[in-house]
C-alpha positions in Angstrom: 5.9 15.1 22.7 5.6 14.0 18.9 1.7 13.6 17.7 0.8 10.2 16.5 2.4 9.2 13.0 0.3 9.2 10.0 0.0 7.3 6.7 0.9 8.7 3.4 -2.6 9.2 1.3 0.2 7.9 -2.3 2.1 5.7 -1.0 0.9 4.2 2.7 4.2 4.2 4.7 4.3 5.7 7.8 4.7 9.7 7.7 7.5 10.5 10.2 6.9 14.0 12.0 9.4 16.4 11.8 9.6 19.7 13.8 8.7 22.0 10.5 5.5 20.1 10.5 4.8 21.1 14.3 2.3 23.9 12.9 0.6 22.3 10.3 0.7 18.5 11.4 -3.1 18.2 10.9 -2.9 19.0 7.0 0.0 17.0 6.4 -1.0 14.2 3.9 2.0 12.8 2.2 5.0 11.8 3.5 7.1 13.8 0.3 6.8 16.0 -2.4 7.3 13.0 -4.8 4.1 11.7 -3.2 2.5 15.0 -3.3 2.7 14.7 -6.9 1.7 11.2 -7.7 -2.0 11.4 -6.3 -4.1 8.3 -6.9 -5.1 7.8 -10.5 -7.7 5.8 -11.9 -4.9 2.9 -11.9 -4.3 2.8 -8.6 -7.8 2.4 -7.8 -8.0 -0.5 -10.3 -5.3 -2.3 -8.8 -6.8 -2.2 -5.5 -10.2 -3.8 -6.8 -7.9 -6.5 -8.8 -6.3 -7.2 -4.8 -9.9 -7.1 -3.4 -11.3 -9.8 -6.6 -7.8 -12.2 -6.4 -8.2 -11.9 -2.7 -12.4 -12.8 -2.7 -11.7 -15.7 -5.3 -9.5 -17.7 -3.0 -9.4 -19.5 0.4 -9.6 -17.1 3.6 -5.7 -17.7 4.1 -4.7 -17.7 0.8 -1.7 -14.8 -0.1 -1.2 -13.2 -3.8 1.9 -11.6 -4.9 1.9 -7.7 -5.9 2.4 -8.9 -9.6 -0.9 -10.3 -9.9 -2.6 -7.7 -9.4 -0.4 -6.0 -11.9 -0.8 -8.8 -14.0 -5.1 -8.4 -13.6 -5.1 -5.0 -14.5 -2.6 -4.9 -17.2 -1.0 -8.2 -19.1 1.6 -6.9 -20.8 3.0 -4.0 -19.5 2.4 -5.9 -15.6 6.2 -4.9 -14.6 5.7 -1.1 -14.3 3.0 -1.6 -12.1 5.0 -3.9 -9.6 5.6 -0.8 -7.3 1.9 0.9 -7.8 0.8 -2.4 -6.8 3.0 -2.5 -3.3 1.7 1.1 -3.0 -2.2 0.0 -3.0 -1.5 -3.3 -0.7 -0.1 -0.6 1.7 -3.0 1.7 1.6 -5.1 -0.9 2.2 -3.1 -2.1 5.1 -3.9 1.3 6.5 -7.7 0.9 5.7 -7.9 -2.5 7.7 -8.5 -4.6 4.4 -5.2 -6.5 3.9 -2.2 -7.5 5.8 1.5 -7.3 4.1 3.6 -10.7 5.0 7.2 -12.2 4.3 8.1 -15.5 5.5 4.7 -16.3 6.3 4.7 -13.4 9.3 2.8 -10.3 9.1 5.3 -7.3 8.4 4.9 -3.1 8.9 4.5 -2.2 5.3 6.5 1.0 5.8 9.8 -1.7 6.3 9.1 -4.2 4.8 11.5 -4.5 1.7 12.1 -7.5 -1.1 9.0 -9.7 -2.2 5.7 -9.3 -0.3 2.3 -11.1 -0.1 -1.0 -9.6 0.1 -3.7 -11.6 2.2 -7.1 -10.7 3.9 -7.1 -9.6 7.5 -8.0 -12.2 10.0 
């Protein structure tokens, strides 16, 4: 029987268990060396306060787009954190702050691919 999955500490999508991992599963924290390597930096942190603000400023169903918190933390170079920025909405999906949609329906962050909103959990 496979444990329960977990959530990458970098990146938030679902760790998948794998039968090399049957040892250790209990130390396992990211879901790839890639992640492994790209720890949380001062920037990630930022743009999860800049989702928590944009989020506390507007109505209760309100949404945001990734890009403005990129856009909130920096103005001009906004673009390269377009993928830091999906990486903090789905961290905080995992922490019970947010919830990822598309079409107006509430989506597994670990799938969910092409443009995403970020609103407050219910």
């Amino acid at each position: 029987m496979t444990p329960e999955p977990k959530t990458c500490r970098s990146c938030g999508r679902e760790i998948t268990w794998r039968k090399k991992w049957e040892r250790n599963w209990d130390e396992v924290a990211y879901c790839s060396a890639a992640c492994r390597s790209h720890k949380i930096s001062a920037t990630d942190r930022k743009l999860e306060e800049a989702i928590r603000s944009l989020l506390a400023a507007r109505a209760a169903t309100s949404t945001i787009c990734p890009s403005d918190a990129a856009r909130a933390v920096s103005p001009d170079d906004w673009r390269e954190l377009m993928e830091p920025a999906r990486r903090a909405a789905r961290r905080m999906v995992d922490a019970g702050e947010v919830d990822i949609t598309q079409g107006g329906s509430v989506v597994d962050p670990s799938r969910a691919k092409g443009p995403i909103r970020i609103r407050r959990r219910p």
